[in-house]
C-alpha positions as CSV (number, residue, x, y, z in Angstrom):
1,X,-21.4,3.6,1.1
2,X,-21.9,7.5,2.5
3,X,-24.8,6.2,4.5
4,X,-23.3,2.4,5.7
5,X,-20.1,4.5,7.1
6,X,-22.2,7.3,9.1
7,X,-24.1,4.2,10.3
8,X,-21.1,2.4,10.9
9,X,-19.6,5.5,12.7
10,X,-22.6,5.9,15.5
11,X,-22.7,2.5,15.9
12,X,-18.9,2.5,17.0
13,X,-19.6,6.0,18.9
14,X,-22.5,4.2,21.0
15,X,-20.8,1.5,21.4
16,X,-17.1,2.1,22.4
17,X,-16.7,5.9,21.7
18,X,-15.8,6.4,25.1
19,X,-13.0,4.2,25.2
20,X,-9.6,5.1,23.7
21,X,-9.9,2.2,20.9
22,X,-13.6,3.7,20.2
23,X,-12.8,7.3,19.8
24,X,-9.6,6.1,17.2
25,X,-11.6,4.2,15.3
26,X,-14.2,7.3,14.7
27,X,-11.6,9.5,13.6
28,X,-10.8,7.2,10.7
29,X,-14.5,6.6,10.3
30,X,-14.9,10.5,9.8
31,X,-11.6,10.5,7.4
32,X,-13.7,7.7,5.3
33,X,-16.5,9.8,5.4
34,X,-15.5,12.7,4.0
35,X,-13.1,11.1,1.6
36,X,-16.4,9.6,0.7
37,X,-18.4,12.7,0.7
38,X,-15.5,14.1,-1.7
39,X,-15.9,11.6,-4.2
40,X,-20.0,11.2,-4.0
41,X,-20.1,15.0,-4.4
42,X,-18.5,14.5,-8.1
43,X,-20.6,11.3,-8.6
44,X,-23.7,12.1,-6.8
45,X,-25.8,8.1,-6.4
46,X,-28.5,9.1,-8.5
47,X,-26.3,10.3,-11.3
48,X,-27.3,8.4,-14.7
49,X,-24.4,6.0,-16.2
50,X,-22.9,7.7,-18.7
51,X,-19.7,7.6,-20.7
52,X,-18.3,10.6,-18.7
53,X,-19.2,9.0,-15.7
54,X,-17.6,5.8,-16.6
55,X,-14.3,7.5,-18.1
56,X,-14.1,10.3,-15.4
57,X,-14.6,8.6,-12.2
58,X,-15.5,4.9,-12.2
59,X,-11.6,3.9,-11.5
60,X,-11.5,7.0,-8.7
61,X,-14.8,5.3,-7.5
62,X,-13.4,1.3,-7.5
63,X,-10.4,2.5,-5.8
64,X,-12.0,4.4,-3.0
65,X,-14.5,1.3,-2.4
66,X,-11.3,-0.8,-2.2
67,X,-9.5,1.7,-0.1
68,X,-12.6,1.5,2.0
69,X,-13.0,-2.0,2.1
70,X,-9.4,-2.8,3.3
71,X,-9.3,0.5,5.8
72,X,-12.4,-0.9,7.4
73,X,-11.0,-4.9,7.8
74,X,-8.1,-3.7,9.2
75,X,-9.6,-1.6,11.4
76,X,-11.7,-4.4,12.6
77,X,-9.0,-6.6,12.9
78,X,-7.3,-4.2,15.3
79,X,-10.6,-3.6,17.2
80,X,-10.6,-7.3,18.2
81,X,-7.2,-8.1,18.6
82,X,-6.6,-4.4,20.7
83,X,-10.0,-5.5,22.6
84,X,-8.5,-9.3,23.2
85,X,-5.5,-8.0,24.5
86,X,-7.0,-4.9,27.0
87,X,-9.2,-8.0,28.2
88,X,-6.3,-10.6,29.0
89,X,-5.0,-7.9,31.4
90,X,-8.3,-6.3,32.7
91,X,-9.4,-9.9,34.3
92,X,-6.2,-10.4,36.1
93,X,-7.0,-7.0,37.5
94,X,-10.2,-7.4,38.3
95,X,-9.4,-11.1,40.1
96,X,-6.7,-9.3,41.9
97,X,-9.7,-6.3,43.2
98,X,-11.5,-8.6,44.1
99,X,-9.0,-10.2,46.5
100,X,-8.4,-7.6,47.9
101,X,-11.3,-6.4,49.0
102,X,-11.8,-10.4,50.2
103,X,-9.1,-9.5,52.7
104,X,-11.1,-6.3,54.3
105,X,-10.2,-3.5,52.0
106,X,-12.1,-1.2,49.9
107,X,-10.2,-0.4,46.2
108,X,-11.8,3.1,45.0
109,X,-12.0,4.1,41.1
110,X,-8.9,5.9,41.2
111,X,-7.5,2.6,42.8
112,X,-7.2,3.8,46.2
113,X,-6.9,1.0,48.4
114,X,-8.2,1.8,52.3
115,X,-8.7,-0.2,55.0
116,X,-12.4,-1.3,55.8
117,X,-11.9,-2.5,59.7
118,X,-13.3,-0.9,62.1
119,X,-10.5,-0.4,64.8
120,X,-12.7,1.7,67.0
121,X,-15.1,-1.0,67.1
122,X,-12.4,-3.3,68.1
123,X,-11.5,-0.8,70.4
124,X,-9.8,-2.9,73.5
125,X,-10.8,-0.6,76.5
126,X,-8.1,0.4,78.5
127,X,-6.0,-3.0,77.9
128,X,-2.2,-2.1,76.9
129,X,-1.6,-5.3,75.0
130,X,-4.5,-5.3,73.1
131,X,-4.1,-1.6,71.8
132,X,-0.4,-2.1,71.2
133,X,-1.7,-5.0,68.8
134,X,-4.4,-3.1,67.4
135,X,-1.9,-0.3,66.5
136,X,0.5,-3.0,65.4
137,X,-1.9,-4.8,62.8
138,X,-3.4,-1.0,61.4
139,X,0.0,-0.6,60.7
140,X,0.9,-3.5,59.1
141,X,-2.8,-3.4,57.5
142,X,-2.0,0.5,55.6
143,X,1.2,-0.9,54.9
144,X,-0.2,-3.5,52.7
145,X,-3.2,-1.2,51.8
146,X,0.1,0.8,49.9
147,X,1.2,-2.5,48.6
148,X,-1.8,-3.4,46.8
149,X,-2.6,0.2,45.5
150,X,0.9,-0.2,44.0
151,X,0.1,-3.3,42.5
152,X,-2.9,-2.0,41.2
153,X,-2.2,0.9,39.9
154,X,0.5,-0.8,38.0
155,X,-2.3,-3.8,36.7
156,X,-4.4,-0.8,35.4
157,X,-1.3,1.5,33.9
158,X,-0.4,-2.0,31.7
159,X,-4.6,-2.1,30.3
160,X,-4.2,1.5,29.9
161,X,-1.3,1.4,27.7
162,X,-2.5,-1.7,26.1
163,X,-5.5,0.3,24.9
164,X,-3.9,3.5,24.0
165,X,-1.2,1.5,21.8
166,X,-4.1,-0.3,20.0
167,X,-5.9,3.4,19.7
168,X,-2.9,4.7,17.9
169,X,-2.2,1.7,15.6
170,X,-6.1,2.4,14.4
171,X,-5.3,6.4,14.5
172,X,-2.2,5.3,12.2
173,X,-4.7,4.4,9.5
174,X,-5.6,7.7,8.8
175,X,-1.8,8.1,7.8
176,X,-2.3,5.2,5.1
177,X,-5.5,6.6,3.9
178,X,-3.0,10.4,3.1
């Protein structure tokens, strides 16, 4: 069991150990393992079967498997459903980035939205109108730059906290394990 739960444990860590949900669910992986190491330290695996064994520890050892057992479904359970839910807001967020930058804009990683004309390019010589237009539209066009980084920014704040309260409903298990 020592040996499926540190396997278990890098898996997770390779795999999503980055991610809020991934770094919760190796701190219960770690409170399983050493609960684990705890009990295979008085029952070491190559221990012969003996009546001490059997009186001494085999309910301890049943009731840790169990304990295990259960910690680890629900752990799983809130893997996928946390995972489910942090994906039914990242698309919408990712459809609306992509929009976005469809309409000339660049969106950063910290979600800052800039625009991507060129105004000097469209630069309209010495013609009044036209630069009065041009300033017209690059203010209208950071104006809405602001809009969508606001929208954005809130898209990403609502996956954010959708992962962090799935993090800390795993993190919570700890609590039941005492």
């Amino acid at each position: 069991m020592l040996r499926y739960l540190q396997a278990q444990r890098q898996q997770t860590e390779d795999k999503i150990g980055q991610r809020p949900i991934g770094v919760a669910a190796c701190a219960v992986l770690d409170e399983l393992i050493r609960r684990t190491r705890v009990l295979a330290a008085a029952v070491p695996a190559d221990a012969p079967l003996t009546l001490a064994v059997i009186n001494n520890h085999f309910s301890d050892l049943a009731a840790t498997l169990a304990f295990i057992s259960t910690t680890l479904r629900k752990m799983a359970d809130l893997e996928m459903e946390g995972g489910n839910a942090v994906e039914v807001r990242r698309q919408p967020l990712l459809r609306f980035v992509a929009r976005v930058r469809a309409d000339g804009y660049e969106v950063a990683d910290d979600f800052t939205v800039t625009d991507t004309i060129d105004w000097a390019a469209l630069d309209g010589g010495s013609v009044a109108s036209v630069e009065v237009q041009h300033a017209a539209e690059r203010i209208a066009r950071a104006e809405q730059a602001t809009i969508y980084q606001q929208r954005i920014e809130r898209m990403a704040r609502e996956v954010a906290e959708t992962e962090y309260g799935y993090a800390q409903r795993i993190r919570d298990l700890i609590d039941e394990i005492g």
